[in-house]
N, C-alpha and C positions, 0 to 999 in steps of 0.2 A: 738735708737728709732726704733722699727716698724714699716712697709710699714704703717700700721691700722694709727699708729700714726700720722705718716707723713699726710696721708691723709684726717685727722679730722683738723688737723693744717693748712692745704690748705684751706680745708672751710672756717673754721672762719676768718683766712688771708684775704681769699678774700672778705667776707663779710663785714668786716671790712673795705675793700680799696673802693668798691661800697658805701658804707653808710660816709666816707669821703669825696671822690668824691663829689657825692651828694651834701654836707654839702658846702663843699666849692664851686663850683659852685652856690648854690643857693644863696650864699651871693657877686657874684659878678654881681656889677648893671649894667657896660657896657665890651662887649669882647675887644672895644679897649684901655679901660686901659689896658688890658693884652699884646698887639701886637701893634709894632710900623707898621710903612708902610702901615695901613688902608687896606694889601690885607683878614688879616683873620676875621676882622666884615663884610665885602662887603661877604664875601663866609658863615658867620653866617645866616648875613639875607637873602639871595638869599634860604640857607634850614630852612628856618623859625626857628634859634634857638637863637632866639636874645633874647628871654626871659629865664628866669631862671628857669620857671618851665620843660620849652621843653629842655634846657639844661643839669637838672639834668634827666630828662625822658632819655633821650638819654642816661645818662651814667649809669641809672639802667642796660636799654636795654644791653647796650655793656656788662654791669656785668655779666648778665644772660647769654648772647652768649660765654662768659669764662667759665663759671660754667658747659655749657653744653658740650663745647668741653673739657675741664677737665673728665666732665664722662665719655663721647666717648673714651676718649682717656686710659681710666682705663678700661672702659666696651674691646677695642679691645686689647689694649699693656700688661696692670699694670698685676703684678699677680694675680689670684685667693684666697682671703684668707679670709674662713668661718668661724669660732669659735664659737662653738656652749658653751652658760653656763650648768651647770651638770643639768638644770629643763626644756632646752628648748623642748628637743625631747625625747618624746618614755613616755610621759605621756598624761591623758586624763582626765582635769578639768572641774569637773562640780558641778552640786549646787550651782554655783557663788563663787567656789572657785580657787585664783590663781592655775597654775603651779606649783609654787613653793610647794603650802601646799600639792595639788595634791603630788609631788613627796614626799615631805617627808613624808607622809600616806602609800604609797606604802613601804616605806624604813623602816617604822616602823611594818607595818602588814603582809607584804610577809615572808613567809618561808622561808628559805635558802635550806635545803635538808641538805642530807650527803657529805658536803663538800670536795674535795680532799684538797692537801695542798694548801695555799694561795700564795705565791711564789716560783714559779719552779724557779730552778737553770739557766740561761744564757743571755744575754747580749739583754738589755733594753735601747730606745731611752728617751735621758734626752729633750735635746732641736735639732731646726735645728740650721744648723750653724751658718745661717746669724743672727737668734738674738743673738749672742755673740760677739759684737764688741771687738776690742783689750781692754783690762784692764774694762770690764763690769764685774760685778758682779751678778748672777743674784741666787733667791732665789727657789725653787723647792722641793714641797714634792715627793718623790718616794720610794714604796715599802715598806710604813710606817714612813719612814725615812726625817726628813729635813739634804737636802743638798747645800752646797754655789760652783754654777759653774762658775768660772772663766774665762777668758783667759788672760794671762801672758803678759808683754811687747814681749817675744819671741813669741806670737803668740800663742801660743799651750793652748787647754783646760784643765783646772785642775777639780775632782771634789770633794771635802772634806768635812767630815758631820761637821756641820752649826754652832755646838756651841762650842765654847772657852770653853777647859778643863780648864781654868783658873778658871772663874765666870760664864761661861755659857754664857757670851751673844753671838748673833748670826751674825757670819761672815757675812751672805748676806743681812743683814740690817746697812745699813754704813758704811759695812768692803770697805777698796781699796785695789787696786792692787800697791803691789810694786816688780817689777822685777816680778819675778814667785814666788811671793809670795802673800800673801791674810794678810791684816794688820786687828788687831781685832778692831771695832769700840771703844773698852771699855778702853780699858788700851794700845794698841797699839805693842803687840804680833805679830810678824809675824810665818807665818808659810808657809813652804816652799810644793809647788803645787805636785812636786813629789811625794816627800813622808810623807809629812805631817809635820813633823818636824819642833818644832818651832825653829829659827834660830837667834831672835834678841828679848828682853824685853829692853825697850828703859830706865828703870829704874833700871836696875840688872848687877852686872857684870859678871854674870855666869847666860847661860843658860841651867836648869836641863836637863839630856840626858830624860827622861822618858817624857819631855812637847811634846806632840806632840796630833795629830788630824789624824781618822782615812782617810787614802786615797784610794778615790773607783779607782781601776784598771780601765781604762776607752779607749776610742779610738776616731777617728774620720774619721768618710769615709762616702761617699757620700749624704756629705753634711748633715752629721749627728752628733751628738755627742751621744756616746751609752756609758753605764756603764757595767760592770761584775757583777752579786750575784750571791753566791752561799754559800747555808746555813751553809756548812764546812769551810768556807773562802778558797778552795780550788781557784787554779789559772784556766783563761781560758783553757776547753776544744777545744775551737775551734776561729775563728775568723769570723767578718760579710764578707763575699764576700765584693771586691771593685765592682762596675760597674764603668770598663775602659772608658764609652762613658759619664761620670760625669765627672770624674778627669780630662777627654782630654776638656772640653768644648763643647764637641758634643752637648750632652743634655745640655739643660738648666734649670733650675728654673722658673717652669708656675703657684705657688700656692700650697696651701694647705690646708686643713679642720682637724676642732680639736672636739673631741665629746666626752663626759665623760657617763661612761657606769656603774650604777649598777649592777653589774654581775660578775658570779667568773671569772677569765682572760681564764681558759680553755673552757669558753661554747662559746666566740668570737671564736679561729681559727676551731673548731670542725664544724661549718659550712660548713667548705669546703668539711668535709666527709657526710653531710646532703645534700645528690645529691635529696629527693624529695622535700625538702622544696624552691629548687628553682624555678619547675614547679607552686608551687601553690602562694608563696609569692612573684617572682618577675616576673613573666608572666607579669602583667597588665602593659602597657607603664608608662616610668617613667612622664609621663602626668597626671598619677592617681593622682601625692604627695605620701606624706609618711603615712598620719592615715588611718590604716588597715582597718577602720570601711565603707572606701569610697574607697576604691581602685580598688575594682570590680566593683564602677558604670559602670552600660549598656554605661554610657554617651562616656567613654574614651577607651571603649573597643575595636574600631576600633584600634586601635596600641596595637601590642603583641610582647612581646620578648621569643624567644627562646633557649631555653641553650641546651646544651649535654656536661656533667661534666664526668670528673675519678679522682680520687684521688690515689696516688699512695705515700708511703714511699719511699725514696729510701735505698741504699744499702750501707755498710762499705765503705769507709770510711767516708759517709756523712750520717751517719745512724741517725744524728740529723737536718737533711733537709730531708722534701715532696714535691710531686708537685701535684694542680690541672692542666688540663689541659679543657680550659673551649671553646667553639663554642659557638659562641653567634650568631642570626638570628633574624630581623625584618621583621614584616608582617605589612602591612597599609591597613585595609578593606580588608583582606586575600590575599592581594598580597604581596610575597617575593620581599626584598630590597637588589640583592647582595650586592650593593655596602656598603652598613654598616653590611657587613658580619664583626664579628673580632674576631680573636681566642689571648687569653690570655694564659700564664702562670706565675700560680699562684707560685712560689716557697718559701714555708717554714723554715726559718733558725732558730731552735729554736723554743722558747716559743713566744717570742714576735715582731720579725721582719718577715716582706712577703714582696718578688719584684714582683709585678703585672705587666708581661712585654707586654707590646702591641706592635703588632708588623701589619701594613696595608698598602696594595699596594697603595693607596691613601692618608690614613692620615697618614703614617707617623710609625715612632716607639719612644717607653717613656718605662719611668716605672713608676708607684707609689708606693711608700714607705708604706706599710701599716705595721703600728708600735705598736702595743697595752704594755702600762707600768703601771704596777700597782702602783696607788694613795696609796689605802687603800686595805682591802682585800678583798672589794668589791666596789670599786671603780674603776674601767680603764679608760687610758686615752688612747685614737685611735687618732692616726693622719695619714691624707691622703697625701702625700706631689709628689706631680709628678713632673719630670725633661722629658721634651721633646726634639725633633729635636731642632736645635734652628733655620732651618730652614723655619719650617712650622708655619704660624700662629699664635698667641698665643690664638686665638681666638675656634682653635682647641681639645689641648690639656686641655684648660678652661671646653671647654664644655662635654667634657669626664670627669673631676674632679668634675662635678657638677651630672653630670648622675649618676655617681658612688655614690655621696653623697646619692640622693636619694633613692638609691637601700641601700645603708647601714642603713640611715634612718630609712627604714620599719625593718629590721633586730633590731634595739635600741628598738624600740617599745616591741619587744617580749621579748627581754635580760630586758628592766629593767623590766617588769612584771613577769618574770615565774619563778619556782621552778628548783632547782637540783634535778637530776634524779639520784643517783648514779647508780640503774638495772632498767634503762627502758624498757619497753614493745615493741621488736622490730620484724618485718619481716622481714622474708630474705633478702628484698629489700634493708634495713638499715644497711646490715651485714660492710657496712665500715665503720658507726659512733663506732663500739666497735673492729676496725680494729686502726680508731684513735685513740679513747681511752687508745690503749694499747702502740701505739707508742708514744704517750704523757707521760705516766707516764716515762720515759727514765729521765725526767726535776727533778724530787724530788727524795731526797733522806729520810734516815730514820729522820734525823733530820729537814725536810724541815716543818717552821712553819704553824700551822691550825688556823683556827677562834675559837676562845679562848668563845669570846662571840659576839655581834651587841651591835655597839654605835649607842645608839636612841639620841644622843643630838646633831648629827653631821646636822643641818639642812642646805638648800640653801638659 
């Protein structure tokens, strides 16, 4: 279960123990049937709770002082974990109509443009680790594809596509784990997490050498689980960097944000070579919120943030890694704020993973995991997943993953609205958006698939 989960289950837990409490206190008539020795009705009546009403009053009161230290205690310690549904953000309902219809309106009458290919070639984040406990099974579309991701009794994650060559049904709906293997709900095939292979039909006494289930090449590092594609079935070009200060327990796990994005996956990291759209969309304090239409109220305009970006590819042999290099500066009523001076780098690994590393002589150093995996071919799914000191705070590195959110935020906004550009209209100024553009396409190959057509029945 999920921290989310966990902590919905504490509610009702407690609530439930308050509204019991209650119950049974109000139906008892005197404290001294409860207590021999007469000392605890003499200390009842002296704080006037000798009655039942003042008795269950007292134990809502005590409920509600749990309740509050339970959030205190999530709002300073617990992790950070936002999830955003695909209709929350970066749409604008009106006429009295939901979100929801709002998005899918958008999703049905927006233009796409001239699409480049829908998935690049390299290595994509499935889940974080922590939600795959030993022998879970968990169910996941990615890249068009349904896949069943495991983890084995050895510990190790398996990721196998979803449905039994047998009949088809699907491994991550009832399948279990046995050994390192994933048992089929249906008829009780196992197949083995390696390499797919099935290894046992609990009815047959031969198993066909040909039974077997496709196995995505996969890995797991910092606190990740990431998969391979590549349109050739060609094997890894390369591998995700570890971050040593994860693996060592340095950092820790402070939270995460998840946010489903309408948008081809290559207009997400191309931001970082769109250095003017950070003076004009994310200047305004993240105090504005996120809808573009109020962002520049005069109201919130006393807080300003300042960037100074470069985007830079780098060189063989990491010719499939970039880096922003980003200063960031705060003004309050035009007064500079060193002390939340903080310079990032941003580094690129591929198509769909970024270490956001912070690094500050006061708060500390992290990274965030910024992971974009394509759902659909116009579906992305972004997650923000940050590992900090595990010294500082958590109260810290919370509030950094929440700023950040914001600022991404206003960025959703414009992705799920706008068109593909394939020759946009640029000045000089822009000359590294078609600087990225050309180090991107490195990701597709000639067979790398296009959007064929838009599913209009895909609604939220």
């Amino acid at each position: 279960m999920e921290r989310s989960g966990y902590a919905s289950l504490f509610k009702v837990a407690a609530a439930l123990a308050i509204t019991l409490a209650a119950v049974v206190l109000m139906q008892v008539p005197d404290p001294s049937d409860l207590f021999l020795g007469g000392v605890y009705p003499e200390i009842w009546r002296k704080t006037g709770l000798a009655g039942a009403p003042a008795r269950a009053a007292t134990c809502i009161f005590a409920g509600v002082v749990l309740l509050a230290m339970g959030w205190l205690y999530r709002l300073l310690f617990a992790p950070l974990e936002l999830l955003r549904s695909p209709d929350d953000v970066g749409y604008i309902a009106e006429d009295g109509r939901c979100r929801a219809q709002a998005a899918n309106e958008v999703r049905r009458r927006r233009k796409t443009g001239e699409l480049p290919p829908v998935y690049p070639n390299g290595w994509y984040r499935v889940l974080d680790s922590h939600m795959l406990e030993r022998e879970d099974v968990r169910s996941v579309t990615i890249l068009g594809e349904q896949v069943a991701v495991f983890r084995g009794q050895d510990r190790k994650a398996y990721v196998v596509d979803a449905y039994c060559p047998h009949l088809g049904a699907n491994l991550a709906v009832g399948g279990r784990v046995v050994g390192s293997c994933i048992e089929c709900p249906f008829h009780g095939w196992q197949f083995r997490g390696e390499d797919g292979k099935c290894v046992r039909i609990p009815y047959a006494e031969k198993v066909p050498e040909f039974a077997k289930v496709r196995c995505w090449p996969s890995c797991e590092t910092n606190g990740q689980i990431l998969v391979w594609f590549h349109c050739d079935g060609e094997s890894p070009a390369w591998r995700v960097p570890e971050q040593k200060e994860i693996s060592r327990g340095e950092w820790v796990y402070r939270g995460r944000t998840e946010h489903f994005i309408n948008a081809h996956i290559e207009e997400i990291p191309e931001n970082a070579a769109d250095i003017a759209h950070l003076a004009h969309l994310h200047t305004p304090g993240i105090v504005s919120g996120v809808d573009l239409r109020y962002t520049n109220s005069k109201t919130w305009e006393f807080v300003r943030h300042d960037w100074k970006v470069e985007w830079t590819p780098e060189p063989e042999p990491y010719k499939h890694c970039s880096q922003m290099l980003v200063k960031h500066a705060l003004t309050v009523f035009g007064r500079h704020w060193p002390l939340l001076d903080v310079n990032v780098v941003a580094r690129q690994v591929g198509p769909g993973v970024v270490f956001l590393l912070f690094e500050h002589s006061f708060l500390g150093r992290g990274v965030i995991m910024h992971c974009v995996t394509p759902v659909e071919p116009l579906v992305q799914c972004v997650s923000h997943t940050i590992f900090y000191q595990s010294g500082i705070p958590p109260l810290v590195p919370k509030f950094i993953l929440r700023a950040e959110c914001i600022q991404f935020e206003r960025d959703v906004m414009i992705w799920n609205n706008k068109k593909y550009i394939s020759k946009p209209v640029l000045v000089k100024e822009d000359s590294a958006i078609q600087k990225h553009r050309r180090w991107y396409s490195q990701f597709y190959s000639e067979n790398s698939p296009r959007l064929r057509y838009q599913l209009d029945t895909m609604d939220f």
